[in-house]
C-alpha positions as CSV (number, residue, x, y, z in Angstrom):
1,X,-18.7,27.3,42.0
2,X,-19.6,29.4,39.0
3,X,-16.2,29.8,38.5
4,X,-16.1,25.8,36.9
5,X,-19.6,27.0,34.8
6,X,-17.5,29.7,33.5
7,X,-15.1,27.3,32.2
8,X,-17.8,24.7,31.6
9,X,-19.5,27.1,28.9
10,X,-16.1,28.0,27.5
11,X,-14.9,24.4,26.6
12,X,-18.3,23.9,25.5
13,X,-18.3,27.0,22.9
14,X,-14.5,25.8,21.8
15,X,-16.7,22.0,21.0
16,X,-19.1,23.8,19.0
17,X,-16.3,25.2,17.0
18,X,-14.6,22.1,16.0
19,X,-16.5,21.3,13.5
20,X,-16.5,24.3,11.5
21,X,-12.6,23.9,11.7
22,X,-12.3,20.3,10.8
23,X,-14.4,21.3,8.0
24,X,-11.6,24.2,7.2
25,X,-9.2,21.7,7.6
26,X,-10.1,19.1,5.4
27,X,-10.8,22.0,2.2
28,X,-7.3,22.9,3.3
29,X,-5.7,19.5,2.8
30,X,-8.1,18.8,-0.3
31,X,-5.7,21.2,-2.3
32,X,-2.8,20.1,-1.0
33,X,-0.3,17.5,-3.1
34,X,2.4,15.6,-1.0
35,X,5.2,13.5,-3.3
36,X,6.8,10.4,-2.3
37,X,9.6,8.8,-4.2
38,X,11.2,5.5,-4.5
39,X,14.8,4.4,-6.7
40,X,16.4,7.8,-5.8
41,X,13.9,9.7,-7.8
42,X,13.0,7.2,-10.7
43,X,9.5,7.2,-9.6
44,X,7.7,10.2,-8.6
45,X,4.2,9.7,-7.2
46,X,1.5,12.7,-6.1
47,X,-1.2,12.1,-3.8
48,X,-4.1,14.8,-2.8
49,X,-5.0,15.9,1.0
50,X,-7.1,13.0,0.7
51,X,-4.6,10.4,0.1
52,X,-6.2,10.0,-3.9
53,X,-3.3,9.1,-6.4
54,X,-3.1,11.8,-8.4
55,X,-0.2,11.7,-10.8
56,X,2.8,9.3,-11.1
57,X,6.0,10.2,-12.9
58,X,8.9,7.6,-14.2
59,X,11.9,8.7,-15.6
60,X,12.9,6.5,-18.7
61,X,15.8,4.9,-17.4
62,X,13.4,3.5,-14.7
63,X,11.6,1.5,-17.8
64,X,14.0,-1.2,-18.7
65,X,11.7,-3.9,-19.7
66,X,14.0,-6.6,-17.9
67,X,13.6,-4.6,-14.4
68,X,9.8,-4.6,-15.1
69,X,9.3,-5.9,-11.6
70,X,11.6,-3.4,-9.9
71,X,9.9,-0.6,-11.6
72,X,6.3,-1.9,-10.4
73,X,7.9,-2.6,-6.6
74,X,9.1,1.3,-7.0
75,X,5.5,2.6,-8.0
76,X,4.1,0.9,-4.9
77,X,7.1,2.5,-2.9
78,X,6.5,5.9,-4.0
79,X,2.4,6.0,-3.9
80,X,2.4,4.4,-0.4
81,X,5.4,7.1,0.6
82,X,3.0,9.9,-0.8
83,X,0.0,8.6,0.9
84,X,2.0,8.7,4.4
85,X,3.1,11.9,4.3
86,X,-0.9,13.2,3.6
87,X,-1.8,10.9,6.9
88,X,0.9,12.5,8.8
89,X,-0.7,16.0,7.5
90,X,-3.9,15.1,8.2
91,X,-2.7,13.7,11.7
92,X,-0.8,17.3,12.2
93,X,-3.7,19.5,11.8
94,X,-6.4,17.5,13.6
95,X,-4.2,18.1,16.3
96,X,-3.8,21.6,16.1
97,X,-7.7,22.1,15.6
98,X,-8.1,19.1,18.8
99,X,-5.3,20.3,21.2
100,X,-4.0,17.0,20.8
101,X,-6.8,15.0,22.0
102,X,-7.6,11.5,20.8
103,X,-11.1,11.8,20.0
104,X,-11.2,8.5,18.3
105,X,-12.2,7.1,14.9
106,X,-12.1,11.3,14.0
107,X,-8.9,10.5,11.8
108,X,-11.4,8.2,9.4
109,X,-14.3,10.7,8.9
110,X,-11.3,13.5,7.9
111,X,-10.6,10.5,5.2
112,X,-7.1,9.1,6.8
């Protein structure tokens, strides 16, 4: 019997520490940068931890004023390609912190 209050007190003491690690977490992913490209490389685009578009690169071939379209379609491409790989980050360490547990919504407040 007080072996399962043992364990009771235990989980509850690795609760209370989640979080001060979430909060780790998102500082951690706040400096990170993920890059997503689209056109073999013509567009470069850099998004933060926080999935924030922070820098998009286009080599000059990639502006031909004719393939104006194209070149738009690839900017899209390459943000939204950035933007998953910072979700999948995101997704990655809440499970380390979580154990895997789906503690619903969490991914939203951690800004994914």
């Amino acid at each position: 019997m007080f072996g399962s209050l043992g364990n009771m007190a235990s989980l509850l003491k690795q609760a209370q520490e989640i979080p001060k690690q979430l909060k780790q977490m998102q500082e951690r992913l706040a400096a990170m940068t993920f890059e997503g490209d689209a056109g073999g490389g013509l567009v470069v685009a850099t998004v933060s931890g926080k999935s924030d578009l922070v820098k998009i690169q286009i080599k000059p071939e990639a502006m031909k004023p004719e393939d104006r379209e194209m070149l738009e379609d690839m900017i899209v491409a390459a943000a939204s390609a950035a933007a998953a790989k910072a979700r999948q980050a995101v997704e990655q360490e809440t499970a380390k912190i979580t154990g895997g547990l789906n503690l619903g919504g969490l991914q939203g407040l951690l800004g994914g």
